[in-house]
C-alpha positions in Angstrom: 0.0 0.0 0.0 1.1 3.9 -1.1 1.3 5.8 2.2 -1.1 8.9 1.8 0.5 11.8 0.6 1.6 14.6 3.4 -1.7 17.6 3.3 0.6 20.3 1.8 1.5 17.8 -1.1 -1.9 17.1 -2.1 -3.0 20.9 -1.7 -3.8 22.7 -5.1 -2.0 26.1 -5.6 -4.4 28.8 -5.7 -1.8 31.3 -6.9 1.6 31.6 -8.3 3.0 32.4 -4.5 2.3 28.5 -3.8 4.3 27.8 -6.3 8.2 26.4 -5.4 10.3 29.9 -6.0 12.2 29.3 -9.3 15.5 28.8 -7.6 14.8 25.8 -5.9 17.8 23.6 -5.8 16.7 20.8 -4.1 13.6 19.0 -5.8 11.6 17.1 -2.6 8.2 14.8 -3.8 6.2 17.7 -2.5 7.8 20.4 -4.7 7.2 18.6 -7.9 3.7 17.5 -7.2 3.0 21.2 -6.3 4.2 22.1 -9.9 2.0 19.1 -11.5 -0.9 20.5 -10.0 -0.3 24.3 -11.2 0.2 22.7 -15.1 -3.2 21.1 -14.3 -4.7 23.6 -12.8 -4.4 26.2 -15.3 -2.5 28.4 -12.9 0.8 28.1 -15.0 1.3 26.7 -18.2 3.0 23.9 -19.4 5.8 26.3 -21.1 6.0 28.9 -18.2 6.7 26.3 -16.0 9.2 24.5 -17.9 10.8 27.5 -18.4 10.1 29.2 -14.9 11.9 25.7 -13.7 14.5 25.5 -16.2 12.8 21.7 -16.9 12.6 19.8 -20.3 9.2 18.8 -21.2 10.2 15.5 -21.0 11.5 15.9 -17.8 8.0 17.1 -16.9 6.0 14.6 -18.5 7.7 12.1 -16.6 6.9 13.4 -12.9 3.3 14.1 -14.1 3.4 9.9 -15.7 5.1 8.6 -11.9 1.9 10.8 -9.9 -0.6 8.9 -12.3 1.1 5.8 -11.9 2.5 5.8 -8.2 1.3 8.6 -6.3 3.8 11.1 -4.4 5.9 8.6 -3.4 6.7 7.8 -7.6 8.5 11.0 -7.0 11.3 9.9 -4.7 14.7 9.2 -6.6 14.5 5.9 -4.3 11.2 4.6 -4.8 11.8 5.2 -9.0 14.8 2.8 -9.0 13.0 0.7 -6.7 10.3 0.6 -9.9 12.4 1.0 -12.7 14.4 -1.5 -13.3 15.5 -3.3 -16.4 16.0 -7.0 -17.2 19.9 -6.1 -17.7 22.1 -6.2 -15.1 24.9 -3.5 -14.8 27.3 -5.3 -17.4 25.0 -6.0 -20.0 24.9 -4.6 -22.9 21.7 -3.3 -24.8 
């Protein structure tokens, strides 16, 4: 079972103030989730964002994929690799 998401996390910004400050360094779960929610929202676009962030699209898309398919904890660094991996082991090539 997906532990529940912290209230903050789950909270939609209202404004661009709730929005991480575009200097943000260190990405936590929470931050990127607030951003998914503004794209989704309507209260920044896709582009702004991606530029306000300095993001690829890609980059994005992805975090906006691991909500849909894991929740806020998709987000973690640890919980992707956890999900993530590939058939190959570290020697293998592809």
């Amino acid at each position: 079972m997906i532990p529940k998401a912290p209230n903050d996390a789950r909270r939609i910004p209202t404004s661009v103030d709730d929005l991480p400050s575009p200097d943000t360094i260190r990405w936590h779960t929470h931050l990127k989730a607030r951003v998914v929610a503004g794209v989704r929202s309507g209260l920044i676009s896709l582009e702004e964002a991606c530029r306000r962030y300095r993001l690829s699209a890609e980059e994005f898309a992805s975090w906006q994929r691991l909500i849909d398919e894991y929740g806020l904890l998709g987000l973690r660094v640890t919980y992707c690799k956890q999900y993530r991996r590939t058939p190959y082991g570290p020697g293998d090539l592809i």
